[in-house]
C-alpha positions as CSV (number, residue, x, y, z in Angstrom):
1,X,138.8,125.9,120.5
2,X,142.4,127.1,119.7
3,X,141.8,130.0,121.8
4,X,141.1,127.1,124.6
5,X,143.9,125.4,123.7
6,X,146.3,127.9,124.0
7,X,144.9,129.1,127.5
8,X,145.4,125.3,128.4
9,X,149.2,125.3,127.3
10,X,149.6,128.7,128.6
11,X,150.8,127.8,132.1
12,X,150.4,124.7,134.1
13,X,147.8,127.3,136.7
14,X,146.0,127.7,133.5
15,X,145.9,124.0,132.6
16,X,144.9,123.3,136.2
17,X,142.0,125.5,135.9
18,X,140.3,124.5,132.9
19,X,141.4,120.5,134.8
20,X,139.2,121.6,137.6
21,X,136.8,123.4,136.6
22,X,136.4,121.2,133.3
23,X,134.1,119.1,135.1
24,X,131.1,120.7,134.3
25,X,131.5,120.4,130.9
26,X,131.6,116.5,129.2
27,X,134.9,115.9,128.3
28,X,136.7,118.9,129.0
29,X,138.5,118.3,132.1
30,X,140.0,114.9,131.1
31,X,141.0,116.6,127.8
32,X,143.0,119.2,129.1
33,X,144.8,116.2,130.7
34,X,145.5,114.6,127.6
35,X,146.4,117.5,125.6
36,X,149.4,118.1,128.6
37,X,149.9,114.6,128.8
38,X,150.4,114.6,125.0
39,X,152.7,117.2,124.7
40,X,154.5,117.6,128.2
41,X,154.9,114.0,129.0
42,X,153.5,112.0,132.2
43,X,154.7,114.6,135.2
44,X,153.2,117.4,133.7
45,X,150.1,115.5,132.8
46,X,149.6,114.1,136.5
47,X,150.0,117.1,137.9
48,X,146.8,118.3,136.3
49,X,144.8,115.5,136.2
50,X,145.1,115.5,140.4
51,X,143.3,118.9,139.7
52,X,140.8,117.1,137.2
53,X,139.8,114.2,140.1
54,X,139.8,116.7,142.9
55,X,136.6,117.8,142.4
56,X,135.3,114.3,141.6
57,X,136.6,113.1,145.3
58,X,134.7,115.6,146.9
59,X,131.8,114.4,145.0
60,X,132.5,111.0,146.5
61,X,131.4,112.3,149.6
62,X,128.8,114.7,149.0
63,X,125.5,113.4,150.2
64,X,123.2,111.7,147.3
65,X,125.2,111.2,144.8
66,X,125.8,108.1,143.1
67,X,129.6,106.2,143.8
68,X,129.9,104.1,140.4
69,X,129.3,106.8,138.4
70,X,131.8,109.2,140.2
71,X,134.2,106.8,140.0
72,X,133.6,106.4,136.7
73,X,134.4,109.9,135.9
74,X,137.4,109.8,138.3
75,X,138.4,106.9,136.8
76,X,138.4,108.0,133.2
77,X,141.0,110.5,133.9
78,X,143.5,107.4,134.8
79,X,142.4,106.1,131.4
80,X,142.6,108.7,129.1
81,X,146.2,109.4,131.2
82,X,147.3,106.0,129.8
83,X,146.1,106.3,126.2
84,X,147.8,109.8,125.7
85,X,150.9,108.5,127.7
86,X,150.9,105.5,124.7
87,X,150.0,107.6,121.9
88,X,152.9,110.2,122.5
89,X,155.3,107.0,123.1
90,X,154.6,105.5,119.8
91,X,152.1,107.5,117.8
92,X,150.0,104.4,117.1
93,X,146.4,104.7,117.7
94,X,145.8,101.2,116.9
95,X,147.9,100.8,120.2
96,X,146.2,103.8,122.0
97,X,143.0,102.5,121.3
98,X,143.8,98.7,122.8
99,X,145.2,100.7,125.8
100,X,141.8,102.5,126.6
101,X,140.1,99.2,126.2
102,X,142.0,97.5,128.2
103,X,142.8,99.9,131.3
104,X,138.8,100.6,131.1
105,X,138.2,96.5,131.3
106,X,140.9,96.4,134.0
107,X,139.2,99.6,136.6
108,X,135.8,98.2,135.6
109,X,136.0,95.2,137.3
110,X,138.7,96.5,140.1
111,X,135.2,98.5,140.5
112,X,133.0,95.3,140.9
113,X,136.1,93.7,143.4
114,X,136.5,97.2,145.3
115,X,132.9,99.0,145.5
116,X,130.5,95.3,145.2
117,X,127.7,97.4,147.3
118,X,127.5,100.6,145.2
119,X,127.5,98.7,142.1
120,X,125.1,96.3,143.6
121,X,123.2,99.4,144.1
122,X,123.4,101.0,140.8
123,X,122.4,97.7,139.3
124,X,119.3,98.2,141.1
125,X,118.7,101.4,140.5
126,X,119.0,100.6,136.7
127,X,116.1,97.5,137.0
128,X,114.2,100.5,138.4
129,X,114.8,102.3,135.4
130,X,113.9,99.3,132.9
131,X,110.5,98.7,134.8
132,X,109.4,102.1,134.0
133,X,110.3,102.0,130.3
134,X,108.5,98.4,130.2
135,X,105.7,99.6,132.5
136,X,105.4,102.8,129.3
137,X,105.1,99.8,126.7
138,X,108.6,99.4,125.6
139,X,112.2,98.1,126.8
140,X,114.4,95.0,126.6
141,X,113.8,92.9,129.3
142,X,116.8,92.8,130.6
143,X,117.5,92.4,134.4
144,X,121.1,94.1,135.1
145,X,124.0,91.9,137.1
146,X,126.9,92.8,138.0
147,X,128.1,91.4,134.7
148,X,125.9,93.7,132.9
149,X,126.3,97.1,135.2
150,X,130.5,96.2,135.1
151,X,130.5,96.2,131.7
152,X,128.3,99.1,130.8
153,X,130.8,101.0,133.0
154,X,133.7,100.0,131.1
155,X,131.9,100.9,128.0
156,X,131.1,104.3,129.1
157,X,134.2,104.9,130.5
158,X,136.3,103.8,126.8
159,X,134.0,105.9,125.2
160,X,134.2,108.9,127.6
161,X,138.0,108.5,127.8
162,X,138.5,107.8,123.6
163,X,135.9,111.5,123.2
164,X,138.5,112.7,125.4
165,X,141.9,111.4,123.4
166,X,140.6,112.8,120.3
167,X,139.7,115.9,121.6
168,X,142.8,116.7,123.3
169,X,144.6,114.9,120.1
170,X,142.7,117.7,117.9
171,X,143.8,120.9,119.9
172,X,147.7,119.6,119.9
173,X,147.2,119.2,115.8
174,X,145.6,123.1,115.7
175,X,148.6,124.0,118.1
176,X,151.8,122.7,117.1
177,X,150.8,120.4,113.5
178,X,147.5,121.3,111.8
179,X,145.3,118.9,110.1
180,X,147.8,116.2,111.8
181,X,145.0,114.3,113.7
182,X,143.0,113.8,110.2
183,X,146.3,112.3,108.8
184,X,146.8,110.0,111.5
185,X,143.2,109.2,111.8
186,X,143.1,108.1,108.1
187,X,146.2,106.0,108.9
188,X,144.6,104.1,111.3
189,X,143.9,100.2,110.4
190,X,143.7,97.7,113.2
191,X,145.7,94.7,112.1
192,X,143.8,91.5,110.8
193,X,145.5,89.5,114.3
194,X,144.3,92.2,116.8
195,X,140.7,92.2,114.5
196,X,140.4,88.7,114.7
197,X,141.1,88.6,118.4
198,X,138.4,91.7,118.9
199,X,135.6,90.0,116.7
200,X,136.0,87.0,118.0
201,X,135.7,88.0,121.6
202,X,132.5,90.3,120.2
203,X,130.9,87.2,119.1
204,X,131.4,85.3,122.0
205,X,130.0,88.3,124.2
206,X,126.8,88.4,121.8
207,X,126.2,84.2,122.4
208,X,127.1,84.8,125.8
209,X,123.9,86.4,128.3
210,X,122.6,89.4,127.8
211,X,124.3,90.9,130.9
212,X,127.8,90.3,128.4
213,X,126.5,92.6,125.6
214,X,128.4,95.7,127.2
215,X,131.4,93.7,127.1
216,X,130.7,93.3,123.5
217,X,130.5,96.7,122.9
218,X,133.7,97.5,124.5
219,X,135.7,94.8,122.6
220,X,134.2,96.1,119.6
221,X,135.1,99.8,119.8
222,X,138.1,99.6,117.5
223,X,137.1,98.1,115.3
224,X,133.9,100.5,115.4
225,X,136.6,103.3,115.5
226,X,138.0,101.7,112.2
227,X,135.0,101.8,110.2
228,X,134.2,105.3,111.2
229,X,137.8,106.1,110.0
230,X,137.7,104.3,106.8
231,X,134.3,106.2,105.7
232,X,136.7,109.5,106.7
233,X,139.1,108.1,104.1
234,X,136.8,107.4,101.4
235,X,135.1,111.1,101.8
236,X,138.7,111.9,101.7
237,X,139.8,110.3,98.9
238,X,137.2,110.9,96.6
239,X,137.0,113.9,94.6
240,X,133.1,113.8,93.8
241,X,131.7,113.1,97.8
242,X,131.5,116.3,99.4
243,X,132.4,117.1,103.1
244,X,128.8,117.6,103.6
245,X,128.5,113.5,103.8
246,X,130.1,113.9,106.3
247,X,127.6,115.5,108.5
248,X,124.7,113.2,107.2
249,X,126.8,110.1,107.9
250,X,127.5,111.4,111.6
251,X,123.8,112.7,111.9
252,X,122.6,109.0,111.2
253,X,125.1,107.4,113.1
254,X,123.4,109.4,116.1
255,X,119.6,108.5,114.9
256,X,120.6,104.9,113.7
257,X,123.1,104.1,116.2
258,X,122.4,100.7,117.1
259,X,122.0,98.8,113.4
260,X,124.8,101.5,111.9
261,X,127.1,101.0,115.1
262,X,126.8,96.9,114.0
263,X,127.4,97.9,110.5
264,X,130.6,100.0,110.7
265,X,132.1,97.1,113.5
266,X,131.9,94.8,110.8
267,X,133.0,97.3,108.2
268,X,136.3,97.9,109.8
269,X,136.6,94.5,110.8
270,X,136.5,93.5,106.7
271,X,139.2,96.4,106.3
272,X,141.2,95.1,108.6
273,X,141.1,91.5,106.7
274,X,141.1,92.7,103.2
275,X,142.5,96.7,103.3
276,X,139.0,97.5,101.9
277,X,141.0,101.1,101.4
278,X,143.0,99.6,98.8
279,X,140.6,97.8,97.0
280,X,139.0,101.1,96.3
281,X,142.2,103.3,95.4
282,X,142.9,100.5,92.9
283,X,139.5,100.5,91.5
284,X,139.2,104.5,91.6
285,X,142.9,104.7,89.9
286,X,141.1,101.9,87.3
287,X,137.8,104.0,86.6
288,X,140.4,107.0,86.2
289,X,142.7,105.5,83.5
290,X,139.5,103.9,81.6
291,X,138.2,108.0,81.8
292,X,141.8,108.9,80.4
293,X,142.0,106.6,77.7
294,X,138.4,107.0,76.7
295,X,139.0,110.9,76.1
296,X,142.1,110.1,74.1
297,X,141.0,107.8,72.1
């Protein structure tokens, strides 16, 4: 990866390469964007990510494939663009993070506005796909709007874009400030106004109908992002959890995503209210100095 990194910063021909021909790996292309975007500023980082979407236009017109999801892809460039464009402003990812939220929300449903008959189209093509996973004896019922298929696109396309962010994030701390991005990620608390304003948009999306849920989801991601941070910090911070936890927690995250994707949403959400990280350096320090006066007595 630093090896990658270091071809990436090389030149901007080399940056434009791995842009371009980034798109057959997940992530890559729009992470070479972000790493340039990170460290070179907006010129430099739009000159690449035109390389990163030119494949993706001529995708656009190639015969069978499917608009929404192109766009998508195309889109997500814009969006992680943003998010590194904020993050190297003002080094807050509580800030980064509301940016790929909201730029994802915002070409989402300039999607549904622009492109009503492909996503019309994809909806269907989704139903398609629920009727055979019913039809096999299992499945939601759900039957997918444009409500539904807007906001599952949004979703996938914070997600995509935040994978992105991090990664490019990661090879500019192995580059120029190592072990950086695991200081600022352990930094990172959403404050109790933005949590309150997330959750309570969550909760409305999970009364709302089903065809909201995706919405949901979206609104939730930082706070999602904030748990997943906080059990970083506690690994971190604790002398007897091993690193190894580490990979169990992310290995049940994967299994268990739906119940332990709820869990950590709420999780962050109460850290955000209460600085759950502070409650437990107090009580650590505590259970220290009761060790330290128990061997000197």
């Amino acid at each position: 990866m630093l090896a990658l990194a270091r071809f990436i910063m090389a030149s901007r021909v080399r940056a434009a390469l791995v842009a371009c021909a980034g798109n057959l790996v997940p992530l890559l292309s729009p992470a070479a964007v972000a790493l340039v975007a990170l460290r070179k500023g907006g010129r430099e980082g739009c000159i690449v990510a035109l390389w990163a979407v030119l494949p993706l236009v001529a995708m656009l017109y190639a015969e069978g494939m499917a608009p929404p999801l192109v766009w998508t892809s195309l889109l997500t460039v814009a969006v992680v663009m943003a998010g590194a464009l904020v993050l190297r402003g003002t080094a807050s990812w509580q800030l980064a993070l509301l940016t790929l939220v909201g730029a994802s929300a915002a070409t989402a449903l300039a999607m549904g506005d622009l492109l009503s008959t492909e996503v019309a189209a994809f909806g269907d093509a989704l139903e398609a796909m629920f009727a055979q996973v019913r039809a096999a004896g299992g499945g939601p019922n759900w039957q997918p709007d444009a409500t539904m298929v807007l906001g599952l696109l949004a979703w996938v396309m914070a997600v995509s874009a935040l994978g992105s962010l991090l990664l490019g994030r990661w090879w500019q701390a192995l580059l120029y400030n190592p072990g950086g991005l695991g200081r600022e990620l352990r930094g990172l608390r959403v404050s109790a106004p933005v949590a309150v304003a997330l959750m309570a948009g969550w909760v409305l999306c999970q009364f709302a109908p089903v065809g909201y849920m995706a919405w949901g989801n979206l609104l939730g991601l930082p706070l999602f992002v904030n748990g997943v941070v906080l059990v970083h910090h506690l690994v971190a911070s604790s002398p007897r959890v091993g690193g190894h936890w580490l990979a169990v927690f992310y290995i049940g995250l994967v299994l268990l995503l739906g119940p332990l994707g709820l869990l950590l949403t709420g999780v962050g959400f109460m850290d955000s209210l209460v600085d759950l990280r502070a409650r437990f350096a107090r009580r650590s320090g505590n259970s220290g100095n009761s060790g330290n006066s128990g061997k000197d007595s």
